[in-house]
N, C-alpha and C positions, 0 to 999 in steps of 0.2 A: 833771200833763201834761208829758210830755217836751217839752224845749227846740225846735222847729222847726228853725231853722239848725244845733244845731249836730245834730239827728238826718240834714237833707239832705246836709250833708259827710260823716256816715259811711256813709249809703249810696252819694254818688258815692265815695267813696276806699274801696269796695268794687270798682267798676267799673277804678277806675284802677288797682287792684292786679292785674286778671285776674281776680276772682272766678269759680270756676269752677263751672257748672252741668251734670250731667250729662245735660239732657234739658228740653223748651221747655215752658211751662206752655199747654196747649191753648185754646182759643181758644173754649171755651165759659165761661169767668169771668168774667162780667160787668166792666166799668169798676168798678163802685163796691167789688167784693169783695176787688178790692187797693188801694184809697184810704187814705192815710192816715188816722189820726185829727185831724192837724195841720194847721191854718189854714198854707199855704205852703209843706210839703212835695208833693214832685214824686210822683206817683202810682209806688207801686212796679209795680204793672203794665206803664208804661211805660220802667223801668229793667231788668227781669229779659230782656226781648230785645237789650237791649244788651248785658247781661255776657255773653250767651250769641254772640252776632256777633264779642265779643270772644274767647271761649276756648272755642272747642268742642274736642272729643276724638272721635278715630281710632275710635272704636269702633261698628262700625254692627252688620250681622245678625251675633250675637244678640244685642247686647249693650246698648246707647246708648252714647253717642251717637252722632249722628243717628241718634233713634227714626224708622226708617220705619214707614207705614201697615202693611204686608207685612212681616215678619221673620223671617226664616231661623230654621232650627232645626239643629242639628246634623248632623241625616241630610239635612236640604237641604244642607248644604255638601258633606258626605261626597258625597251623589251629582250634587253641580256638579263635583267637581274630579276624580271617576270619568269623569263626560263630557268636562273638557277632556285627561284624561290618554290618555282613547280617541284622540280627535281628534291627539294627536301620535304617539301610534302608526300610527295612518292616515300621519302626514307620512313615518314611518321608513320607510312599507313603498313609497314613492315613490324612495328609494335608487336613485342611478345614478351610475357611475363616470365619471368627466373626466379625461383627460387632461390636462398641464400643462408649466409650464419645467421642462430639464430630464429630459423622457421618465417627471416623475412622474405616480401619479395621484392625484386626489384625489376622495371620497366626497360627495355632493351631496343634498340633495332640491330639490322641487321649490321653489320660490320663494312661489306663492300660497301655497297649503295650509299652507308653513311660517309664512306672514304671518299668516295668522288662526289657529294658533294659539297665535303669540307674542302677537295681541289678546287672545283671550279671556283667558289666562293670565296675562295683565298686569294686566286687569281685572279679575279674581278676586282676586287677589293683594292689589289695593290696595285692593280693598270690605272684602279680611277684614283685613290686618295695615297698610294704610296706604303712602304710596309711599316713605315714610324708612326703611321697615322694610329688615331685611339679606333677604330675601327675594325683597321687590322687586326691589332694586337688583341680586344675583346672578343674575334672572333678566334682568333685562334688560341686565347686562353682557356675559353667558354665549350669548345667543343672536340675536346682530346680525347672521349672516348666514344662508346656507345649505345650510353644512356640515352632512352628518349628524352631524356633531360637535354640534353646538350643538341640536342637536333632541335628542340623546340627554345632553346636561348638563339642558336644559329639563324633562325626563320626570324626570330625578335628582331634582331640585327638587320636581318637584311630588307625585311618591314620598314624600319626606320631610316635607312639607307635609301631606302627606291622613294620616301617619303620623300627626302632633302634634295634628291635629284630631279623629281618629277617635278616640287616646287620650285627649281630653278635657283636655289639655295648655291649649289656646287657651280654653277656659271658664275654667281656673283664673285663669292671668294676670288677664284682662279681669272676674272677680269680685273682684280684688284692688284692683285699678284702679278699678271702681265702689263698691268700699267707700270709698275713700278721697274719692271723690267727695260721695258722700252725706255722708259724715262734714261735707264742710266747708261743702253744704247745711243739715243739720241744724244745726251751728255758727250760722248764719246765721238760722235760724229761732228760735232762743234770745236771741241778739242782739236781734232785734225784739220776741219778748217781752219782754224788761229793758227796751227803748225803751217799750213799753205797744202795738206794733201787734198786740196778739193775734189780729186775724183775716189779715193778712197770711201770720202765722208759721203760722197753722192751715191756711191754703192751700198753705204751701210744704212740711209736714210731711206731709199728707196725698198730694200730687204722690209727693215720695220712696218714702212705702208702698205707693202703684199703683204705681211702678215696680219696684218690690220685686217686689211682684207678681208684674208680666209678667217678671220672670228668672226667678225661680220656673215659672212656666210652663214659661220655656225650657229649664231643666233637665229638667222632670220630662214631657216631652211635652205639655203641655196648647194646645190649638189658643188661639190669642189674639185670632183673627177670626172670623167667620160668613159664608157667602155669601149676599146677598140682590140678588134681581133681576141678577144674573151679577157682582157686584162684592162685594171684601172688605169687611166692615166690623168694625172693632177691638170687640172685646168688651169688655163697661162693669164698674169692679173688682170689684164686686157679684157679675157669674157668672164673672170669676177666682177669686172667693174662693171662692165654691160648690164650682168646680171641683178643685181645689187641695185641699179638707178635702175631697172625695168620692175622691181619688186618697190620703189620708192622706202627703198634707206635712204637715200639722198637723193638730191635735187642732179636734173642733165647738165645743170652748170658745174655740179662737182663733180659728177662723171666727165665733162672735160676736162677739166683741171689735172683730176686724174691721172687722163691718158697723157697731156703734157708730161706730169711730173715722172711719168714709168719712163716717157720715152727720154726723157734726160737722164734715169737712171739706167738705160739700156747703153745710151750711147756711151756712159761711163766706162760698164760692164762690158763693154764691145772697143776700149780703146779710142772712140772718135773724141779725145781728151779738147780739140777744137772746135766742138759743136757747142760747148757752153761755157760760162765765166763763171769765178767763184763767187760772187755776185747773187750769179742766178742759182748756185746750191744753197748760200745765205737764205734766199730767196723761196727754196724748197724744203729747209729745214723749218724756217718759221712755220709755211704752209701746213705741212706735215703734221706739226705739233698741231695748230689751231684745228686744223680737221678733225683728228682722233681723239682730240679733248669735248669738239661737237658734235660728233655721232661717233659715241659708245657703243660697242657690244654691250 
C-alpha cells in the first residue's frame, strides 16, 4: 500500500506546478469513484477542479478547453465569420465623406453600425484564438474609430482569418496543442497507477478517450448532441463511438475495443472497483495511447 503523505504531496505539488488538464471531469462520478485507496489522502475528485481553476487553455469551439455543452464545428465558424464579414460590409456601404482642417476630406462610416461590428468581431475572435492572440490585438488596434479606413483593415482581418479556418490551419495548431495536453494527462494517470490508485487512473484515462472522441467527431462531422424537448443534449461515448465506426474513422474491431474500454471506465466511475484489476488499466492505458497516436483528429 502506497505511503499516504508522501502520495498527498505528490498530488498537491501536481497542483502547485500548474498541472494542466485539458477538459473537467463531468459531474456524474460519484464521490467514492475518485477516493483514494489511502486512509488520509485528500480525494482526488476534489483536487482535479483545482488544477483545472488553476490552468485552463484558450481552446474552446472545437477544440477544449472549456468543453461547452454546444460545440462549434468548422462550417459553424466558417459561417459565424461569413456573417460577421457581411455585417462590415453593410458598415462600408454606410461611407460618407467629411470635410476637415485644412479644406481636407476625410472618408467616414457610420459610428453605430461600425460599433457592433467591432463587437461581434472581437467576440468571435476571442472565443476562437483567445484575446493574446495577434489577431485580436490587430483588430482591435486597427479599428478604434470610424474611419472607413479602419472598417476596411477590420474586413482584411477577418478575410484572412476565415482563410486559416476554412483551410483547416486552426484544427491543426489546436490538435497539436491537445495532444500535448493529453500526453501529460495520460502521464498523470500512470503516476497513480505506480501510486496503486488504479481506479482513479481508470477514470482519468477513460475521460481522455471520450474526449478523443468528441475531436474526432469534430473532424469528421459527426453531430455530438441530440435535440430533445427543444434543448441540446451531448451524446454519451457509447453512440460516438457507433457513430465514428459507421462514418469509417476506424475499423468495428476498434469500435469494440472501445465499448470495452468505456465500460471499464464506467465501472470505475460507478464504484464496481471489483470488475477489473490494475493490470487491465495497465492494459487500457497503453491501449488508449496506441489508438489516439493511430487515428488522429
Amino acid at each position: 500500500m502506497p505511503n499516504s503523505s508522501s502520495t498527498s504531496a505528490n498530488l498537491r505539488s501536481w497542483v502547485q506546478q500548474g498541472a494542466r488538464f485539458p477538459f473537467s471531469v463531468r459531474g456524474s462520478y460519484p464521490r467514492q469513484a475518485l477516493a483514494p485507496r489511502c486512509l488520509g489522502d485528500p480525494p482526488i475528485h476534489s483536487l482535479i477542479p483545482l488544477y483545472i481553476r488553476r490552468r485552463t487553455v484558450r481552446i474552446h469551439e472545437p477544440g477544449f478547453p472549456t468543453i461547452s455543452t454546444h460545440q462549434m464545428t468548422l462550417t459553424d465558424l466558417v459561417t459565424r465569420i461569413d456573417q460577421i464579414i457581411e455585417l462590415g460590409e453593410q458598415v462600408l456601404a454606410t461611407r460618407y465623406t467629411q470635410g476637415g482642417l485644412g479644406g481636407q476630406t476625410f472618408a467616414h462610416v457610420k459610428s453605430a453600425p461600425m460599433a457592433g461590428f467591432r463587437a461581434a468581431a472581437l467576440s468571435f475572435i476571442d472565443r476562437v484564438y483567445g484575446s493574446d492572440h495577434s489577431h485580436f490585438k490587430q483588430f482591435l488596434d486597427r479599428t478604434k474609430s470610424s474611419y472607413a479606413g479602419d472598417a476596411e483593415r477590420g474586413l482584411s482581418i477577418l478575410r484572412a482569418i476565415r482563410s486559416e479556418i476554412a483551410g483547416g490551419w486552426l484544427f491543426t495548431v489546436k490538435g497539436l496543442v491537445a495532444a500535448e495536453l493529453f500526453s501529460d494527462f495520460l502521464d498523470m494517470a500512470e503516476h497513480l497507477l505506480e501510486q496503486g490508485f488504479k481506479d482513479a487512473a481508470a477514470v482519468m484515462i477513460g475521460s481522455v478517450l471520450e474526449e478523443h472522441l468528441r475531436q474526432l467527431c469534430h473532424r469528421h462531422s459527426v453531430d455530438l448532441n441530440d435535440e430533445k424537448d427543444g434543448q441540446l443534449v451531448p451524446r454519451k461515448a457509447d453512440r460516438l463511438n457507433a457513430e465514428l465506426a459507421k462514418k469509417s474513422v476506424y475499423t468495428s474491431i476498434d469500435q469494440k475495443q472501445i465499448t470495452a474500454w468505456l465500460g471499464l471506465r464506467n465501472d470505475a466511475a460507478h464504484g464496481k472497483y471489483g470488475h477489473y484489476t490494475a493490470e487491465q488499466v495497465k492494459q487500457l492505458l497503453s491501449g488508449v495511447m496506441g489508438f489516439m497516436v493511430r487515428v488522429a483528429p
